[in-house]
Structures are given as C-alpha cells and as structure tokens.
N, C-alpha and C positions, 0 to 999 in steps of 0.2 A: 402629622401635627394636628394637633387638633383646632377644629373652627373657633373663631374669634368670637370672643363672649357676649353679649349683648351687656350695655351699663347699668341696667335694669329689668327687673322681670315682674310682674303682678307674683306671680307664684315660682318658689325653687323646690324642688324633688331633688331629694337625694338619693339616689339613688335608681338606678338603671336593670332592676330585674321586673319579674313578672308584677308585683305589686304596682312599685315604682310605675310601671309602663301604663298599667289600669288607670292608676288614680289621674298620669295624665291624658287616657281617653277619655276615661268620664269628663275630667275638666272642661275638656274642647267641646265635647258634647254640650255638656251645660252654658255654652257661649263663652267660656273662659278660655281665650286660647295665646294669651299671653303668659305663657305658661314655659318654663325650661326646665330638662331636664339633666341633669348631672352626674356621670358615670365617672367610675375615678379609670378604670379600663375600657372593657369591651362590655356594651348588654348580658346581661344574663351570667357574672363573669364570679360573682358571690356565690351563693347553694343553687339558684333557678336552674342550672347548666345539668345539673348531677341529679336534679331532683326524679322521682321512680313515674311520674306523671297521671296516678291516679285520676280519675274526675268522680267521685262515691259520695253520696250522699246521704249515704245511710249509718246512721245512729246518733241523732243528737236530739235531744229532750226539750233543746229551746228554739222559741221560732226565728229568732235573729240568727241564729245559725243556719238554718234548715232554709232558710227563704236565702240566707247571704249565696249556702252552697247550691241552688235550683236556679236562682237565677245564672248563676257563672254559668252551670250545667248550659241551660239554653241559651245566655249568650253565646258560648263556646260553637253551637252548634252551626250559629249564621255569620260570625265572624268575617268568616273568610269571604262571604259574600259582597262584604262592606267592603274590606281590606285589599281584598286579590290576594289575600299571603293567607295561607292553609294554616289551619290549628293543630291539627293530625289529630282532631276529635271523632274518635268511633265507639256510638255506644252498642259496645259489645256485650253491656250486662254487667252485672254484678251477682258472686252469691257471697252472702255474710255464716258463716258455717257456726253455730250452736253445740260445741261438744260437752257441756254440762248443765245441769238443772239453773243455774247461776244465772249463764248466760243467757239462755232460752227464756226464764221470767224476763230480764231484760229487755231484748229483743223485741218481746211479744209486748211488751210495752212500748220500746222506741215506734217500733212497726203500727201500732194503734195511731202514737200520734202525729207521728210522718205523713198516715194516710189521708188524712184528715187535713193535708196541709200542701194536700194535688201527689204524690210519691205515688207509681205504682208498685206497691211493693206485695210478692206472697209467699209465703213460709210452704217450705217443700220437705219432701223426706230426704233419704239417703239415697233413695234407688234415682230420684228427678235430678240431685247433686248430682250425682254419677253420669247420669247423661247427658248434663248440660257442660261438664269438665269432666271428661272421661278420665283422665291420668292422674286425678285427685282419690287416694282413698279418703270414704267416707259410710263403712261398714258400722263405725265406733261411734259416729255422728249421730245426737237426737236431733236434728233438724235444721235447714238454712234457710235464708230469707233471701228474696229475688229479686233483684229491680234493672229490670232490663233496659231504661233508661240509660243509668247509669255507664261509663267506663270510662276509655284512657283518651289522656290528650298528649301530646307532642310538647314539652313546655318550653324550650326554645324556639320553636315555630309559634306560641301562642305571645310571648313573650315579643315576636317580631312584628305577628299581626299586628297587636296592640299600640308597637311604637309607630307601624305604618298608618292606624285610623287615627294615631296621635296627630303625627306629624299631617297628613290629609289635613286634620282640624287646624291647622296651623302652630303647632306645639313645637318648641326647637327640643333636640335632643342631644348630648353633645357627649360623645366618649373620648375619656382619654385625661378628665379633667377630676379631681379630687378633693373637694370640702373639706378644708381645714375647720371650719369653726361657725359656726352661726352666729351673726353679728347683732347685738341688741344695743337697744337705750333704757334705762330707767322709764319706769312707768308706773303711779302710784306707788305699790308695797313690791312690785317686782320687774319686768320688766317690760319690752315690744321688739319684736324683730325688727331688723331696720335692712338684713340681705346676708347675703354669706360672705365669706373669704376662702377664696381656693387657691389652686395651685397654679391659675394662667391667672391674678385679679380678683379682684371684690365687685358682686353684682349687687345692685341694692333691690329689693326685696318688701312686699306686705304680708307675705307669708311664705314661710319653709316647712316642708314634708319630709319628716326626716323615714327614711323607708330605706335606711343604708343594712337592715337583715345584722346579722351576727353584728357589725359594726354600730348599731346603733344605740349599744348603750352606752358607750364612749362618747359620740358624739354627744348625745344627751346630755350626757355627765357636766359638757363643759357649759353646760349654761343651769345645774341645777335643775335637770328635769331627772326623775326615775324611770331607767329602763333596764330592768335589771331581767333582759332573755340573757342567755349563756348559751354557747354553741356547744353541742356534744356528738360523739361519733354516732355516723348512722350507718348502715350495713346492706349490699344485695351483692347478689351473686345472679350470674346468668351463665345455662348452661351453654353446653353444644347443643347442634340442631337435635329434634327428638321429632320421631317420626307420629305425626297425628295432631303436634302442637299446631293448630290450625290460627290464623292472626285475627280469627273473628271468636276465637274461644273468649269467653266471660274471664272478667277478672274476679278469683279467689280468693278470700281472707277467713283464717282461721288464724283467731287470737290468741285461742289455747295450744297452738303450738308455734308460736308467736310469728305466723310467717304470714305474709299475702304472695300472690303467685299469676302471673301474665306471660304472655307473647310475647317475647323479644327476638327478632332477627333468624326467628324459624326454631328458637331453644325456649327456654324459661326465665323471665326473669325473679329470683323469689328474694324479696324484701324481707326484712326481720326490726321485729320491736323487741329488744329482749327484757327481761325483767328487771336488772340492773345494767346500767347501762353508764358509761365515763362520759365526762364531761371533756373536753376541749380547749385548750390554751385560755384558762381563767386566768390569765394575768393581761388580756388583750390577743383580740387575732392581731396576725402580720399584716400592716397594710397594705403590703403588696403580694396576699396571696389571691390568686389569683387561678379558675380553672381545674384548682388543685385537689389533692387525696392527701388522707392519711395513711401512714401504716397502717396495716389492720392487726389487730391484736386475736390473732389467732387462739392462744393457748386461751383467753377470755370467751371465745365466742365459739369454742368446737361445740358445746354443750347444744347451746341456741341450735346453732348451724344443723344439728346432727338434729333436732327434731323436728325442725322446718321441715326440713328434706325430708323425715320421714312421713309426711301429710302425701308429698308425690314422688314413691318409691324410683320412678323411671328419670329422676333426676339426678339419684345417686351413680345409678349407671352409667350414664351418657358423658359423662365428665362437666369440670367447669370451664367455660370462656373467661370469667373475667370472675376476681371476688374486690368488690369494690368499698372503699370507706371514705364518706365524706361529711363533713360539720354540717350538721342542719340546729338551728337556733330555739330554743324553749324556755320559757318564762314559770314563775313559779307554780304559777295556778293551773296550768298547760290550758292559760286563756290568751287570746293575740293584745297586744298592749296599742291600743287604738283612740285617736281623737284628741280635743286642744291639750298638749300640755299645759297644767297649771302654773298660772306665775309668770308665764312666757306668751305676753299675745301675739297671735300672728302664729306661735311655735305649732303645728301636728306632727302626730307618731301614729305610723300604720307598720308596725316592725313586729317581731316574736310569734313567729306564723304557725307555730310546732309542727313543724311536717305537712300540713295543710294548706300551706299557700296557694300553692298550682289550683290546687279545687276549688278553692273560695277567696282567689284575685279579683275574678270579677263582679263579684259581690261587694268585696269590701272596697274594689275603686268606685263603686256606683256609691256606696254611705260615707265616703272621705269624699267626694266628689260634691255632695247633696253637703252635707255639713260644713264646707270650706265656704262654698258660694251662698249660703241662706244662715252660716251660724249657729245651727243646728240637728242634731241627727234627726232621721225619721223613724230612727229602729230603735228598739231596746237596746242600750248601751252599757248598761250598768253592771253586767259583770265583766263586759272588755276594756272599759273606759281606763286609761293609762294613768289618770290619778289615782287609783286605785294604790300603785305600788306605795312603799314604805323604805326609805333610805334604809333599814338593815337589810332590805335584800338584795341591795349591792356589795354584802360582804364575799369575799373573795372565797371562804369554807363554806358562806350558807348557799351558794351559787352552786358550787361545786357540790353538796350533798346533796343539795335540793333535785339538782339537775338528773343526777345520776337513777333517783329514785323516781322523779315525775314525768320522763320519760318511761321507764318499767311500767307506768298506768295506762301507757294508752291503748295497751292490748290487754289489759287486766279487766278482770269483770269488775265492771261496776253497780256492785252488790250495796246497800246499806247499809251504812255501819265502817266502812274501808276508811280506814285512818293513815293521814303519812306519819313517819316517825323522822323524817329529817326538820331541818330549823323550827322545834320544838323549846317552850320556855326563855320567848324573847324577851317577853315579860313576863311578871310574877306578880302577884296580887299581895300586897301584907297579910295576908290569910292564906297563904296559898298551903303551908302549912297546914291549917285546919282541915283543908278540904281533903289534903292527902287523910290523913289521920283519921278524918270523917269516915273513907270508905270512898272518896268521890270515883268517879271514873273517869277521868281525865280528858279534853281534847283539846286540840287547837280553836283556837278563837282569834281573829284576825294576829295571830304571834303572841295573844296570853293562856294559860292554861286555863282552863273552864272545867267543870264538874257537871260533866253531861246527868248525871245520875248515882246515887249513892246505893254503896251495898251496906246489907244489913249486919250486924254484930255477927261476928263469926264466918260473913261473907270474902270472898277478893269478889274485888271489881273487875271482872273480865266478861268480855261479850264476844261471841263470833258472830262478824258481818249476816244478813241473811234479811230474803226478802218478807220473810213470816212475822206472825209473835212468834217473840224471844224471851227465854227464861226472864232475862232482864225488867219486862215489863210490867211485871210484878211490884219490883223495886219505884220502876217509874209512875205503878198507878196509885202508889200508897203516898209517895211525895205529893202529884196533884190532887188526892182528896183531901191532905194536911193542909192545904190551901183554902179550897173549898172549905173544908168541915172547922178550923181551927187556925191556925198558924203556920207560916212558912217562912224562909232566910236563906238566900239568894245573894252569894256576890256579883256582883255587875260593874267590877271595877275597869271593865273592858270598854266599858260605854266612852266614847269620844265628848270629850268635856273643854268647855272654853269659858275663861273669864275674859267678860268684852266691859270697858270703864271709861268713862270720859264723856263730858258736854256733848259729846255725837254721839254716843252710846246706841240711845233711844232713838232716834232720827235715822238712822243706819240700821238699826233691826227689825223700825217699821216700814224701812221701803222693802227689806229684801221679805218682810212674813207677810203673809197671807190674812194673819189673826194681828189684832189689833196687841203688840205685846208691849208697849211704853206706857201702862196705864197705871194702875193704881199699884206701888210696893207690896211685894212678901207675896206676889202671884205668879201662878205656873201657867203661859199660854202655850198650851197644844194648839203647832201651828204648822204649817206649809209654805215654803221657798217655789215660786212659782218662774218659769220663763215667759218670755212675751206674751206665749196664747194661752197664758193660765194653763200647763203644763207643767205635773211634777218634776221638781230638781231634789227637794229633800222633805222630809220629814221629821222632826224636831219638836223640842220645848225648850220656848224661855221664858225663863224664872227672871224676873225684876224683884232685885232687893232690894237696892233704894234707886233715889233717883241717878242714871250713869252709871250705875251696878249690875249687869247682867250675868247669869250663866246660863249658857246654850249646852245641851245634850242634843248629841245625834248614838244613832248606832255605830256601834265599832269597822262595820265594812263603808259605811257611809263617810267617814274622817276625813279621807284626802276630797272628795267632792264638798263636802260642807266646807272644808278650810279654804278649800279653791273660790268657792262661790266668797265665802267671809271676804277673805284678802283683797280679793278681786273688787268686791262694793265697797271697800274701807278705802279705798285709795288715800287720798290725803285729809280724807274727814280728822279729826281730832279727837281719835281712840286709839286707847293700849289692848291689845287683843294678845289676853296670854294663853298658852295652852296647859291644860292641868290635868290632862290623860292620865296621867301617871303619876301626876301627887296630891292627886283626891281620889281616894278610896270612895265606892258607891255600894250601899248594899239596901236590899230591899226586904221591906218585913209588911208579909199580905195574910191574908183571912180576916174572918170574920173576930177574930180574937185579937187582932195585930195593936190595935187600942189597948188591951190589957196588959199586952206584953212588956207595950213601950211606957204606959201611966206611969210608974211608979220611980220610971229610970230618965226618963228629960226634966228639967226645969221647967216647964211650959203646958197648959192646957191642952189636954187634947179633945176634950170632948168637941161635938158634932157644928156648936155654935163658933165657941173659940179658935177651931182651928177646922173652918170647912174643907171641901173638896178645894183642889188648885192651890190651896194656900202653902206657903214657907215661912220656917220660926226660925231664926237663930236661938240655940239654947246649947245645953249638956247634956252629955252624959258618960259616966265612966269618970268625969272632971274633967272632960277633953271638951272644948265645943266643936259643935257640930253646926251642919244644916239640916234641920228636918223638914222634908217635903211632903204631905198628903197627897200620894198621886198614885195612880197603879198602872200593870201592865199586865195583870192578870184576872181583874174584872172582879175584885174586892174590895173594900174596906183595905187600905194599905199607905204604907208610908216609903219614901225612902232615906238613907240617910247619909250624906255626904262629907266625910271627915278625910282633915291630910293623911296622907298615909301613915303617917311616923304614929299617930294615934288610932290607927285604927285597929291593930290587934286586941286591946285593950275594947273599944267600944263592940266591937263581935264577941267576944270573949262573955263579957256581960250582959249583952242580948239572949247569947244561948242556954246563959245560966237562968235568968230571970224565966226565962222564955217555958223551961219545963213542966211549972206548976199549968201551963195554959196548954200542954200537947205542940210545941212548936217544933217543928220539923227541919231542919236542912232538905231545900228542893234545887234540881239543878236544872241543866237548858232545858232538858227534854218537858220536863214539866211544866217550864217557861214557855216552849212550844205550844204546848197542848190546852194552857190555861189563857191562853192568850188568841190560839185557832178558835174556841169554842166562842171567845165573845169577841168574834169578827174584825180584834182590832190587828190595824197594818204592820207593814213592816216593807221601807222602800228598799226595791232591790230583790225583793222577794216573790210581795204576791203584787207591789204597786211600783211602776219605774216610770220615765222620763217618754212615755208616748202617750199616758193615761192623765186625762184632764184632770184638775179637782173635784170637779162635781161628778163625772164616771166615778171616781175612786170613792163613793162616798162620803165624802170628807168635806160635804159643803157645810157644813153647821160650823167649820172651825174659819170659814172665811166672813173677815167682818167688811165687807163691800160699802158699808154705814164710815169706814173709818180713812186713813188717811190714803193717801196716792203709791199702793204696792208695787210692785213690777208686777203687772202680770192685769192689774184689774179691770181696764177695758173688757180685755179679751172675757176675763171670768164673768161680769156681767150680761154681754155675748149669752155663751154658755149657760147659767142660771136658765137665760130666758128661751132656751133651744129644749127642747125633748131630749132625752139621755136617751141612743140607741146601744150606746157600750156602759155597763155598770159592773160594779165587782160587786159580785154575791158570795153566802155563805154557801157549802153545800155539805149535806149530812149524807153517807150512806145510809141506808134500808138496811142492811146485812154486817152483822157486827162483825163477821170475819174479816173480808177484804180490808186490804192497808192501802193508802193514796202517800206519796209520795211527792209528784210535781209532777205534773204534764198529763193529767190523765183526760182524754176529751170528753165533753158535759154534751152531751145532747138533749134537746128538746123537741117532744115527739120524735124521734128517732132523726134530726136533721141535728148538726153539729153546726155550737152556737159561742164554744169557745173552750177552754181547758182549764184543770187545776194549778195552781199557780204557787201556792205551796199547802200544806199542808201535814196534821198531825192527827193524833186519834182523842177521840175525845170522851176521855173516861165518864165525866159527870152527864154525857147527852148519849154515851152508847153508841159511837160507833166512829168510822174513820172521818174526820170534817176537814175542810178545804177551804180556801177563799179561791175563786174564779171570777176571771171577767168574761161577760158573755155578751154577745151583739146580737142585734134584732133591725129587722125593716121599720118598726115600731118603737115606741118609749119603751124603754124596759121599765114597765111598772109594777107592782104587785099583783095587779089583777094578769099582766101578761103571764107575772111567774105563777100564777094561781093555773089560770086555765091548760098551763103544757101539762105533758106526760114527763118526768127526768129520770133520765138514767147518766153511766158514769160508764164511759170503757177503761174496763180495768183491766189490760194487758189479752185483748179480745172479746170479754168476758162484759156485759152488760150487766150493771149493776142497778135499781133503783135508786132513785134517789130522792132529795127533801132540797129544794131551794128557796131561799129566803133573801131580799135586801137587807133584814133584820139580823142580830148575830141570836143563835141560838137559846146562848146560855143570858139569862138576864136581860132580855133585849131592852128595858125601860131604865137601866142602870141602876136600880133601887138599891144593891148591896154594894153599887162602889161610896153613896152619897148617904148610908145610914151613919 
C-alpha cells in the first residue's frame, strides 16, 4: 500500500524516473524541500529501467547542451559520495568512430567547440581505435575522436542515488500512486495550477512537474498544454561472454553502422539507431505498462542488426543473450520539450529526453530546479523551451511519420543542407504556387514551405547536403546581389503575426516593449520584450496604426513564446488579441530599386519625405488594399507588404510583372540569410536568446529608458551604466573559402573569447560572416576589438579573422534611409 498523501505540497513531480528523481534533488538542494514526488508504480518503472546507460558527451554544437551534459557527467561521478547509493559511474572512455568525409568535417568541428568548453577530447587514427577497443574493426575508419572522461553509468542505481539525496533533503517520494489530471483555476486568458488528482486523493499544489516520459503528452493534453514526444521502438542486443571484453574497455559508437557497443555482464552490449525506425502505440501508451518490452520486429531490423555486428565481427560468433525492444520517447525536433508551460502557471515539462535522459538528468534537474525556485532559466532555452510546439503536432499520422524518421537522424551525419520529408506542407503560403513554378527549392519553415533558393530557367531545384560551396551557390549569389544591385521579392508569409485592438492596446505593449511603441500612428517600433534584469524574451516589431490598433510581427520559431509572453501580460486588461498567421500574407520587396518597382502600383507616396523609414500607409494595389510598411531585413531601401491572403495572389502576381522593367528578382531564405548576416542585424533564438542582456546584444538604441515603466527597465538602466564584458560582434573571415555554420570558436590573440552563433557567407563583403558573442575581463569596446589578433577555429583549422561591434555592410545605414 502506498504511503498516505500529504494534503499539500509546494511542488508535485510527476513522475518517478531518472528526470523526475533529479529535478527533486536539485529542489531540496535549492532549499525547496516541500517537494513530492509521484510514481504511478515503482521508480524507474517507464524507459529509465531499460535505458543502455551511456554518460557521452560528445557531439553537440550548443552550449546549453554541452554544459547540461558535463555537468551530469561530474555530478554523476561524486554522487554516491553524498548519497551512500553507488551510480555505477565509470568513466571508461569514449571513442566516437568517423567512417566518412561527412562525419569527420563534422566531428572536427563539434571536437573544436567542445574543447573550448573544458571536454578532453583527441581525434585518433585506426590503429589507437584498435587498441583502445581491440574487438572493434576499424581498418575502413578515417578517424575517431576520444574523451576519456566520458562513459557508463548504472541508470537505476543513479535513478536511486538521486531519490536517496532527495529524500535526505527532505523530499517525500511516494510509489504506487498515479496522476489522473492536474488540477487548475482560471487565471487571466488561461489558467494556474491549483494541485493534482490521483489515484489515492487530491494534493493541492503551487506548482506540477510534469516528467511522466512517454506519458506526458496525455497528460499535457488534458490542460491544453503541447507535448507532442511519441514513444518509438528502441533496440540492443547483448551477447555471450567474449573472451578479452574487459569491463573497463571504452564505450564504442559508430553511427555509420548505426550501432554503439559496451561491457555488458563479461559479453557486449550493442545498441542500434537505425535509419527508419516505428513509432509505438500512437494512440496512447497502456497505463499500466510497466517494466515492460516489445516484440521485436525482427524481419524490420535484420538489416540494422547484421551491420552493427559487423563493426565487431566476434560478436556474430559468440551468440546472443538477450535481443531486447523497448519504447524510448522523441519529440519532433529530437529537441527535450522543457520549462513553464504556457497558459498554465505553476504548470512545467521536463519530458521528450530522446534517448539522452540518463546523460543529461543531471543537468536538466539542476536548469528545472534554478527555473522553478527564481522563475527563470540561466541557460539558453530557446531551442528546448516547450512552447515552442504547435497543436498539429499532436496529430496521430504526423507523430507517427515524424517519429519514425527523426529517430533515423540521430546516427545520421549531420551534414548541411539534410532536410526531413515527413510533416511537410502544414501550411501553404497563397503563393506557394509561385514559388513552385518559380524554380524555388523548397523547405521546411516552422510547418510552411519556404523557397530556400531559386533555380534558374531550365534548372530543377536539387541540392546534395555537403559541407563545401555547392553548385547551388551560384543560384544563391545572384538572388543577394538582386538585392544589393536592384530588386528582390521574398515571401514571409511564415512570420508570426498578431492584431492586438482595444483601449489597453497601447498600455499593454508599452509595459511589455523595451521601445517606446504607443506613440505617434502609421509607425513601426523595432523593439524588445525584456524579463526582470533586462534580458531578452523576444525580438519584434510594432506597427501602431491608429490609436488601439497594433500589429506585432515576431519570427516564425518565435510564435508560441511571443503568444505565451502576449497572453500571459494581457490578463484581463481590455484587449482583443487576434492571431493573423495565416490570413495575412506578408511579402517583402528590398533593393535599391524597391521604390520604383512599387511607385507606379500603390495609391500612396512613396518617396523618401512622404513615407520615411519606420513608416505604414494603408493604400492598394492590384485594387486589394493592403498595408504597406517601409521597413527592411536586409539592409536596403525596402518595403513590406501585408495583405489577406485571399488577395494576395493577385497583389504578387503584379509586383512580378511590374517589377521586370527594374531587374527584380525572386530571393529566398538563403539570401535572406546572407543579406541580413552582412548588416549585423539579429535574429532571437539564433545568434541572440534569453541569457543575453539588451545592451550585450547590441540593441541598446532601440530601448527608450526616456519612456514609460517596461518590465525590465530598472535592471536596463543598471546595465546601460555598467561596462559591457559580453557583446555580440560581427565577424568576417580573411579567407574566402572557409564556410561558418554555428558554433565555430573566436579567439582573440590565440585565447577563446566566445563562438559563432550563427551565421552565413557574405557575397557583397567576400567572405563567410557570423554574429558572435564574445566576453572579456574588460569592456568590450572597439579599441579592445582593435588591439587583438582574430582568428576563427574552423573545424581545427585557424582562420583569421575581422571583428567589428559595427555590421559590415553599410554600418551608417545610409542605403536602408535613402
């Protein structure tokens, strides 16, 4: 029988595996120890039980990862010291095995910025592979990478630790007991936890942790939150004993034959990712499985199986002990779905672990831990952050195709350029048409199709993945100098769009922006959403067209956190906040000619008086009206133009025509990218997220500290009058060859001072350019960036480099404000 419930709890955890257990040590840790946890069985009794117990560290390009999984690593190692309950942590090593040019650029790029971030890590040949795991051939191998840190932990002993330094802190933990529901009340526009309902009783509650793994998107579900992980089959096989399999050999992975490979019980255990892979009872797991296996689908996985095993021929030999299948949970991004749900206060999700739980529990219980008790993370959030998801990806076929396919990636090289082809065309642009017909090349954009780049008359649009120049880029340099030299026409009907109306309108937009945006009609404030210490939450513009008339644009991956932040400040203020994603078409027309293109075809002035920078006309064209915005995103002379959808084939249609006597061109992301890397401007989530100040981020000219009472504006005043030691810079290679991608480290005079953060190549400045934030003991001022030496590691490879606070192209703005 299970222990008697307590009638309240400060915090409820849902669930009872290796997560679950973390987040309530960290709690207790942090003085939280009113804290219970909630097991519907026995600990560990979901996937933690089955899990292959890796601890590897190696291969991930962002720091919130790379820091989440180092630190588990060396908690893992003193645990047990705390606890008295053993982790079964031995770092017996790692080798990561390179069997094609693919992987190896890769690698030699992850390895660059790993190192730089404490990882001992060093790239070996064939013959050092072979002696450090004798039973592996690796004759076929260009090279492995080493991190002898790294290895296996025991994930039900770590899983035990954890609830032992819980309960120590004073944490109840209680198995046998099962969450029905998480219990809320209305609150402003959604709602507030108010405790759960389980199967012994209702505990009342300030906050729920929903960390119920395969189970939590159901849960979720029932209060409107998205958590659409899907559990899908996962696969190992352990042999019989094998004479030499020593228990201190390095753990093995080699992705190109899709297997990883360990010590198990004096045999081998060998794990497999295979390239397509099933998904798992997408109609709901069984509530009461428990412990349990699948079939295994043999005649599906001889293929896999048979080339795993052939990486360690003396595995086919010796026989199998066990060939095991069990449901391990993946989300669509194969990113963890983490932090407050929106709409629901009180509600978190630390759920969708893709196969990485066991390595990066203790990480992510120490950033659910920090975030619960202070309200905020301290890490980069912004690609795991759980608003992120979108209600269609709890459909029941997109789950299931998605699943099947974004599992096959996590052993797939990841090359440039690698596209999914499942839940493709969620949405459609009123153009989308065009773009086909155009030549576009098609991609995913948060679930709409985007035209990364147009082929030429007589071209197809195909690219192979690949870390070089690509044929393609031909096609992509002639789009951004159409920009540059003349004309271009860009749908962006992807951009996340809101009409916000009412007597609160303006009073609601100026507490939550940075930039004074209630001011004068028919203006566009470029501005910033700030938390407490004047830290980015978004990056945005609103447009005031009349007084109680707003329209806010964010970027398309920005949506769910911008709507979260809106809803959340709008409580019962007296505003209609409609969403218009999807039926207001948005398209942009930039160059230096963009004026000529459009004169002849709006109602409305456009010259330089009449209708300056920032400004908005309502007017025509086509005989549809429209919004026309003077605004750019590629550091021209440009406009964009905002019509319903149902008119906006018609209004493209007659842009393109109009548009030929001027050279105007169809340009797609890539250009978007690269016209947009060269004049330094941001992009949050990308190269600027939610740890970086306003004034680090460069973006202090758009805060009006002159103006009314922001969230955020103490702390930004603060700030202002502090020395900047973190800035985001520009950076230009020296060498037009090299390509920057993300993450590549900036050193100054040969000491590493921070990394690329994203970046594209920059046709009009000659060479690859980047945004970077980079830290110093000192103000990062110009004279510091003057006096270093810069260079770039480019996948080992030192590169020089050009750094600037300034953006490159245009730094004085003269061609966006002629």
């Amino acid at each position: 029988m299970p222990a008697p419930l307590p009638a309240r709890a400060r915090v409820v955890i849902v669930g009872g595996g290796v997560i679950g257990t973390s987040i309530a040590y960290h709690l207790g840790h942090a003085g939280w120890s009113d804290v219970v946890v909630l097991e519907r069985d026995r600990l560990t009794s979901g996937t933690t039980w089955h899990a292959a117990g890796l601890m590897t560290t190696f291969g991930s390009t962002s720091e919130t990862s790379t820091s989440v999984r180092r630190y588990s690593r060396d908690l893992y190692a003193r645990l047990e010291a705390e606890t008295g309950v053993a982790t079964g942590f031995k770092p017996v090593g790692l080798i990561e095995a390179a069997a094609d040019a693919d992987r190896l650029e890769e690698y030699r790029r992850v390895a660059a910025f790993q190192r730089r971030f404490g990882l001992e890590i060093h790239e070996i040949g064939p013959a050092e592979m072979s002696e450090l795991f004798p039973l592996a051939k690796t004759d076929d191998l260009l090279a492995g990478f080493y991190l002898p840190g790294d290895g296996r932990v025991n994930p039900v002993d770590l899983t035990m630790s954890f609830a032992r330094g819980a309960r120590n802190l004073g944490v109840r933990i209680v198995e046998g007991v099962s969450v029905e529901k998480v219990l809320t009340t209305p609150q402003g526009r959604g709602s507030r936890v108010t405790g759960v309902q389980t199967s012994a009783g209702d505990i009342e509650a300030e906050v729920v942790v929903n960390c119920a793994g395969m189970w939590a998107r159901e849960l979720a579900a029932q209060n409107g939150v998205v958590v659409p992980n899907q559990a899908a089959e996962h696969y190992y096989l352990i042999t019989e004993a094998i004479d030499g399999m020593s228990p201190d050999a390095p753990v093995f992975e080699d992705p190109a034959a899709y297997g990883y490979y360990r010590e198990e019980g004096g045999g081998m255990m060998v794990g497999l990712f295979e390239p397509r892979a099933a998904a798992w009872r997408v109609d709901g797991i069984p509530r009461d499985f428990s412990f349990g296996e699948i079939p295994p689908d043999w005649e599906r996985m001889g293929p896999f199986v048979e080339k795993a095993m052939s990486r360690v021929p003396v595995a086919v030999e010796v026989g199998i002990r066990t060939f095991f299948c069990g449901p391990e949970s993946f989300t669509p991004d194969l990113l963890p779905a983490i932090g407050a749900a929106p709409g629901v206060g009180g509600y978190f999700v630390c759920a969708g672990m893709n196969s990485v739980g066991i390595l990066s529990s203790g990480g992510w219980g120490r950033v659910m831990a920090h975030w619960i008790t202070t309200g905020a993370p301290d890490v980069d959030v912004t690609a795991v952050n759980v608003d992120r998801f979108r209600g269609y990806q709890l459909d029941e076929r997109y789950r299931a195709e998605r699943t099947a396919e974004i599992l096959g990636t996590v052993y797939a090289a990841h090359t440039p350029g690698v596209q999914l082809a499942s839940g493709r065309g969620i949405h459609r642009s009123a153009v989308h048409d065009r773009l086909v017909e155009a030549g576009g090349y098609l991609r995913d954009v948060s679930g709409w199709e985007g035209a990364a780049w147009y082929a030429a008359p007589g071209q197809t649009p195909n690219a192979e993945p690949g870390w070089g120049h690509q044929p393609w880029f031909a096609n992509w340099r002639a789009e951004h100098e159409a920009v540059r030299e003349r004309a271009g026409l860009i749908d962006m009907s992807f951009m996340a769009k809101w009409r916000i109306r009412g007597p609160e309108a303006g009073p609601l937009l100026d507490h939550l922006s940075a930039g004074a945006v209630d001011g004068a009609a028919e203006t566009i404030t470029y501005t910033q959403w700030l938390d407490d210490d004047a830290r980015l939450q978004a990056d945005l513009t609103v447009t005031k067209l009349t007084d109680g008339d707003f329209l806010l644009v964010a970027s398309d991956t920005a949506y769910g956190h911008v709507e979260h932040l809106l809803l959340a400040a709008a409580g019962d203020r007296d505003v209609a906040i409609e969403d218009v994603t999807t039926s207001w078409a948005q398209f942009a027309v930039q160059g230096p000619r963009s004026r000529d293109v459009l004169a002849g075809l709006v109602g409305a002035d456009l010259g330089a008086e009449a209708m300056p920078f920032r400004s908005v006309r309502r007017t025509t064209l086509a005989d549809k009206e429209i919004l026309l915005a003077r605004i750019t995103y590629a550091g021209e002379l440009g406009y964009e133009v905002y019509v319903p959808a149902g008119d906006a084939l018609a209004v493209w249609d007659t842009i393109v025509a109009a548009g030929q006597e001027h050279g105007l061109a169809l340009y797609g992301l890539n250009a978007l990218a690269s016209l947009r890397m060269e004049k330094g401007y941001r992009d949050y989530g990308h190269d600027i997220d939610n740890t970086d100040g306003v004034y680090e981020a460069g973006l202090g000219f758009a805060v009006a500290l002159d103006g009314g009472d922001f969230r955020g504006k103490a702390a930004a005043v603060t700030a202002k009058a502090a020395p900047a030691t973190r800035r985001v810079v520009s950076v230009l290679l020296a060498d037009p060859e090299p390509l920057l991608f993300h993450a590549e480290p900036v050193l100054r005079d040969g000491e590493f001072v921070g990394y690329i953060r994203a970046a594209s190549y920059g046709w009009t400045i000659g060479g690859a350019v980047g945004l970077a934030m980079v830290e110093a003991p000192e103000a990062v001022t110009k004279a510091w960036i003057d006096a270093g030496e810069w260079t770039v590691d480019v996948a080992g490879q030192l590169v020089p480099a050009r750094v600037s606070l300034r953006p490159f192209y245009d730094p004085t703005s003269a061609r966006v404000r002629q």
